[in-house]
N, C-alpha and C positions, 0 to 999 in steps of 0.2 A: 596747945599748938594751933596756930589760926591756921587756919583753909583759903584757898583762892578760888574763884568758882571759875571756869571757864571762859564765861564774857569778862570777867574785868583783866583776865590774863592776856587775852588775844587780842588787842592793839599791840600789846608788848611784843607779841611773837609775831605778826606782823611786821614791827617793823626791825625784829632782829633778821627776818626772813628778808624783807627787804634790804638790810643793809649788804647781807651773804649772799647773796646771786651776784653783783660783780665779782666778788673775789673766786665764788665757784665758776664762773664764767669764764676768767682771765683761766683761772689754773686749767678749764676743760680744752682751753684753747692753745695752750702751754703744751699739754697732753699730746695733742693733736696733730702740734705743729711739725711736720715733718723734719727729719734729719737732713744738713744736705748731703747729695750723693757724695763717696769717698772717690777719689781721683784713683779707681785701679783699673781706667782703660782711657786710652788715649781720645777718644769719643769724648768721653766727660769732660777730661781736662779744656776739649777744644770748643765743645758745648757752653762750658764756666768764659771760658774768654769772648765766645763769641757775643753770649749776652752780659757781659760784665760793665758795661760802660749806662746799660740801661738800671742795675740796680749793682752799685759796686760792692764786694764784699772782698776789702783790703787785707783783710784778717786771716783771710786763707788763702794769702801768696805763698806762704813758707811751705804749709803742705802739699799744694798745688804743686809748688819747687822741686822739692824731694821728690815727688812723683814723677817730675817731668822728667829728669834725671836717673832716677832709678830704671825708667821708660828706654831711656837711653836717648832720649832725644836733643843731647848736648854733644854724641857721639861726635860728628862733625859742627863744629860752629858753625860753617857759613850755611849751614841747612837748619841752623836755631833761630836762621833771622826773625821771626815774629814771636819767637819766647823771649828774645832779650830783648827787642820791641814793646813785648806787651809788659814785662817786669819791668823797665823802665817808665814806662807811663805812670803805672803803681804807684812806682815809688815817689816819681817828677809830683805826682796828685797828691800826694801824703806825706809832705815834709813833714810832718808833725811825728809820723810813723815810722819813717824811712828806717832812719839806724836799726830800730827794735823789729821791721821784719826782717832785713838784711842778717843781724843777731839770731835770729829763730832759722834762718837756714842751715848755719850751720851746726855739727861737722859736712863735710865735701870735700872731696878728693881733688885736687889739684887740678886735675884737667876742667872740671866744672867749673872753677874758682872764676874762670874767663869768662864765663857768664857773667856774675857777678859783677865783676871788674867793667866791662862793658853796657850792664845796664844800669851803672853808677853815674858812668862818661856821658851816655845818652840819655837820663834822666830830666837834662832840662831844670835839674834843682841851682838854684843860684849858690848854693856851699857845697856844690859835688864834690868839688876836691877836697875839701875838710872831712865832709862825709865818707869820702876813700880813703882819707889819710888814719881813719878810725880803724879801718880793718888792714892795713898793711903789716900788720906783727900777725893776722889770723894767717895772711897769705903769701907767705915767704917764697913760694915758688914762682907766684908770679911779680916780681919783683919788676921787672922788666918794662913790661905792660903797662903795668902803674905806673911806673914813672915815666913814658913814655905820652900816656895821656894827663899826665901833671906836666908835663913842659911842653905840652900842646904838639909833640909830633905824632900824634895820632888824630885823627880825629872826633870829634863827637857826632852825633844822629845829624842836626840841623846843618853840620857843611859837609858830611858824607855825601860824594857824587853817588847820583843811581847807578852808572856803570859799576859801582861795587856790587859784589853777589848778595850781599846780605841787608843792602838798603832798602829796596822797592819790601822785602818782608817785615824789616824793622819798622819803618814806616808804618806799615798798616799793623803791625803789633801795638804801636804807641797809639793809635790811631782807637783802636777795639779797647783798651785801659783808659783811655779816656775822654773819646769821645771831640777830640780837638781838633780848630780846624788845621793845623799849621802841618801837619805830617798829610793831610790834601793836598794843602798848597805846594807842596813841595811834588809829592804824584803828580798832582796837574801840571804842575812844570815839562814834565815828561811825556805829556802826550805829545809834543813837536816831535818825538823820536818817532810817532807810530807812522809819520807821514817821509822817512827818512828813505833816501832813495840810494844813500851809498855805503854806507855803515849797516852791515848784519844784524852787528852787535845790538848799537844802537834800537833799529827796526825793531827786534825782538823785544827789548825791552820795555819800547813806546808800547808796542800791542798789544804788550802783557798786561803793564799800566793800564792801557784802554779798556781790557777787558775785564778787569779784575773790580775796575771802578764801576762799570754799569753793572754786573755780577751783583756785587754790592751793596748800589744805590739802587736796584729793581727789587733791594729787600729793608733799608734803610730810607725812609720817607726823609729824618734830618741830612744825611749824607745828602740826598737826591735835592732838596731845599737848597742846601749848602751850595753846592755845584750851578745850579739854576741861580742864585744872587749872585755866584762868583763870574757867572760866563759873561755879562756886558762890557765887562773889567779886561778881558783878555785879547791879546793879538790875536790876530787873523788865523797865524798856522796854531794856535792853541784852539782858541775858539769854534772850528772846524770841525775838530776831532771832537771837541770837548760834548758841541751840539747831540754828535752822531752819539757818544757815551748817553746823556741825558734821554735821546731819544728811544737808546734799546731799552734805558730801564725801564723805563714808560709802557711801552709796547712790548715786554720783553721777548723784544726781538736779539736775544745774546747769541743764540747760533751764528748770525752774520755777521756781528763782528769776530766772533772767533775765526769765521771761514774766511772773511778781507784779510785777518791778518795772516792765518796759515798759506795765502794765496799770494800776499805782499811779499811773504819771505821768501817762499817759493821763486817766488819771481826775482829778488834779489841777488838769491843765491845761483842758480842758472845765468843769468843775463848782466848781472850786475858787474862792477869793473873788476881788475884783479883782486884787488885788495880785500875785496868782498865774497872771493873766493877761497879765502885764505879759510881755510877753517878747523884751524890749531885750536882755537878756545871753545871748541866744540866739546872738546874730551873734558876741560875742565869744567864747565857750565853744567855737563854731563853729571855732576859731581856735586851740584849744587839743585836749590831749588827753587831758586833764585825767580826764572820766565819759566824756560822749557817744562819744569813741572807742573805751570799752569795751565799750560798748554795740552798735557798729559792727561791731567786730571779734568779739565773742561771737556775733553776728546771723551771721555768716558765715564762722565759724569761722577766723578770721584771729591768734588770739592765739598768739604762737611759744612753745612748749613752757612753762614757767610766768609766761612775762617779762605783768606785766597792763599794759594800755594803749599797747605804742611802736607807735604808727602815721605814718603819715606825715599830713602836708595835707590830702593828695586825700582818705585815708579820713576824716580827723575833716570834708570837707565832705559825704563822704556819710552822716557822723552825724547831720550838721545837717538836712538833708534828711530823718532815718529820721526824726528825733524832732522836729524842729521844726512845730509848726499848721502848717495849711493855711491860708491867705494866702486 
């Protein structure tokens, strides 16, 4: 039986040692690597969205989904604005994915399906409608819908007016999924509203806009970049507002624009013409969370790390309350 003596064996082992520290490396690293958190508090989910554009992980909409919903946060639609915002970005990013995470959502219950259907419409994908026309045997209830936004009387994200309740959120949902500038350009268009002198509605909406972008852009360096190349470009009643946006996040000075605006409205709503006193769409606004719960949550420091407006109910009814006359 021949013998190996020690030195003539240990170049060998050597370099089998050498060759097994990357793979024990990778695997210790493997080990290591943490899990990501599971979406069972509403924090997380909005934590996952709000830094999601900085490292995307597409793969975890569907459970995201189900959470979000389980959460109840599809309860009312127009107060989903930035869920179906931000799963439309998702998706709009990942045609290559799309069908197959849309596929991983379900089962869901009929009322949730308008999620769905909506962040198909809004997606921005050039085969939307083929890509909807995929799931219309899953979704027989809402039969309606669907074909409503297949023969174009509906509309999609990029010609929804902001006066909708669920734009100025959807917007920045699509905006936090992927990071684009066109759901800005569209925000910035709305700052002319924050300098509006006859329109409530209006007014409220511009401020929200205004605030929600400096909000924002005082924690987003590419946003605040974005906004600064865009502002040479813009008229005068954008440009204005647009400055003052740029200049809180700068200095985050965010309390004044919140207080100019709380003060604009104020002033609107006492002084302003009849029409401006009309204040029917108080109660339904109430119901959304559209401004007034920006407003809500900025008043009380309630907005989670950059996410603007997800509130629940209760707070957009103590919006209604902050903002709405005195009776």
């Amino acid at each position: 039986m021949r013998r190996y003596s020690l030195r003539a064996v240990a170049p060998v082992l050597a370099l089998l040692i050498a060759l097994a520290m990357p793979f024990a490396a990778d695997a210790s690293k493997k080990k290591k690597q943490p899990e990501p958190p599971q979406f069972s508090r509403t924090e997380t989910i909005l934590g996952w969205i709000n830094d999601y554009r900085l490292k995307p992980t597409p793969e975890r909409l569907p459970a995201a989904f189900t959470a979000m919903r389980e959460q109840g946060q599809f309860k009312e639609i127009e107060q989903a604005g930035i869920y179906v915002g931000f799963i439309a970005g998702v998706l709009g990013a990942n045609p290559d994915m799309a069908e197959k995470l849309i596929t991983e959502m379900f089962p869901m219950p009929p009322h949730d399906q308008v999620v769905v259907v909506k962040a198909i419409a809004y997606s921005g994908l050039a085969d939307w409608k083929e890509l909807m026309g995929k799931f219309v045997e899953r979704m027989p209830a809402r039969k309606v819908i669907i074909e409503r936004y297949l023969y174009g009387k509906m509309q999609v994200l990029r010609d929804l007016p902001l006066e909708s309740p669920i734009a100025v959120d959807a917007n920045w949902g699509y905006y936090f999924a992927t990071g684009s500038a066109e759901p800005i350009q569209r925000l910035v268009r709305a700052l002319e509203w924050s300098r509006e002198k006859n329109d409530v509605e209006k007014l409220t909406i511009g401020s929200m806009v205004k605030w929600t972008l400096a909000q924002n852009a005082s924690k987003d360096h590419d946003l605040l970049r974005y906004l600064k190349l865009s502002l040479p470009r813009q008229p005068d009643n954008i440009s204005v507002p647009l400055t003052e946006v740029i200049e809180g996040a700068e200095t985050f000075e965010l309390a004044q624009i919140r207080k100019d605006a709380l003060t604009a409205i104020e002033d609107l709503k006492t002084k302003g013409p009849q029409n401006s006193r009309n204040f029917a769409w108080w109660g339904q606004a109430g119901q959304t969370v559209f401004a007034l719960g920006c407003v809500a949550a900025g008043v009380m420091g309630q907005v989670y790390m950059g996410v603007p407006c997800v509130v629940g109910g209760a707070l957009s009814n103590v919006a209604l309350k902050y903002l709405a006359p005195a009776q």
